[in-house]
N, C-alpha and C positions, 0 to 999 in steps of 0.2 A: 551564408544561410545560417539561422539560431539556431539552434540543435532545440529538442523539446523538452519538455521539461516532466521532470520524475520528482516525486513526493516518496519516501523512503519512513515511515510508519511503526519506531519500535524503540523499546527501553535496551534493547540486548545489542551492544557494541560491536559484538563477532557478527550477528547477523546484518548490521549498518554498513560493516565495513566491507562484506562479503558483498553484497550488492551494489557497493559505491565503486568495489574492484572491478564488478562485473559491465559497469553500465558506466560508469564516471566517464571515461574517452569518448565516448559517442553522445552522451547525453547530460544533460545542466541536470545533477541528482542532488537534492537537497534534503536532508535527513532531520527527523525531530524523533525525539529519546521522550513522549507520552502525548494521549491523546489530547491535553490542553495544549498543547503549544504547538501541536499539528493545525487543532481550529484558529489559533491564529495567526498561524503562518501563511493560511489561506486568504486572508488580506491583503497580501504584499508577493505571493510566489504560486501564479495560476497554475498548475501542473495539466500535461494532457493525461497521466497516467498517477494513480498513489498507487503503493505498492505498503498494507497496513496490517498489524499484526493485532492480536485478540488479548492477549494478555498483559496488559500492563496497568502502573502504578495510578492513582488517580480519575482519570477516567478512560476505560475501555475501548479496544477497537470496534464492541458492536453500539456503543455510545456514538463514538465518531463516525463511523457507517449510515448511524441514524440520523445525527448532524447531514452529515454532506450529504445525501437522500432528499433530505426534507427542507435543508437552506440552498444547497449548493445547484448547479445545475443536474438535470439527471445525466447527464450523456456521462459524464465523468466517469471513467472506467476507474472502480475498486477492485485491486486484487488481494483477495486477504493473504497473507501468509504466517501461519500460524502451526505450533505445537500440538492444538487440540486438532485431532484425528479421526474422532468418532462423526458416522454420518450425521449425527444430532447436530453436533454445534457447524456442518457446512451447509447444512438445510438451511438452520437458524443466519448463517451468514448472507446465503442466497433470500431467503424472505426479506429482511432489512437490505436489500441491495447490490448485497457484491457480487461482480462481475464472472471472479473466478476464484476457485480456491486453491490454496497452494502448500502442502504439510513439508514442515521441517523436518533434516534437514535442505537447507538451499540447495536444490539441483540443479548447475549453469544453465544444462539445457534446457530444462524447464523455464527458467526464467528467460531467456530469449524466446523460446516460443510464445510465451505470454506478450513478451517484449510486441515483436513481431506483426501478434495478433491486434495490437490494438494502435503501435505507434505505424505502423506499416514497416 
């Protein structure tokens, strides 16, 4: 059986790596360091789950949100995980799409429960 596949959404290495520990034995997790080469990694690496961060170089996770929203299928569960903490910017994530949101830093358990929620 293929295991499913996780999209992993960030510039920050400690955060990449802390989710690749958490999820890599159960799941095909594949990681991109900004939101250009998230969109097109999406050509070649269908994920059942992204897992995307809001701050980064080049172009943004609510750039990429509004990408995959608008090109991608909608079912495609976005969990954002990010720094910014204020209910502003998880509204702002929730109106362009994302499924759930998730403040640093990475809580195991939280992220299995997300896991959980959406890969079964």
């Amino acid at each position: 059986m293929s295991k499913a596949k996780i999209l992993v959404v960030d510039d920050d290495p400690v955060c990449t790596g802390v989710l690749l520990s958490l999820l890599g034995e159960d799941y095909e997790v594949i990681s991109a360091n900004s939101g250009s080469s998230a969109i097109s990694l999406l050509d070649s690496f269908s994920p059942q789950l992204i897992f995307l961060d809001i701050t980064m170089p080049d172009v943004n996770g609510y750039h990429v949100l509004k990408h995959l929203k608008d090109e991608q299928e909608s079912t495609l569960p976005v969990v954002v995980i990010s720094s910014l903490t204020e209910d502003s910017d998880k509204d702002f994530a929730k109106k362009l799409g994302a499924d759930d949101y998730v403040s640093k830093p990475i809580m195991p358990d939280a992220i299995y429960k997300i896991v959980a929620k959406y890969l079964g």
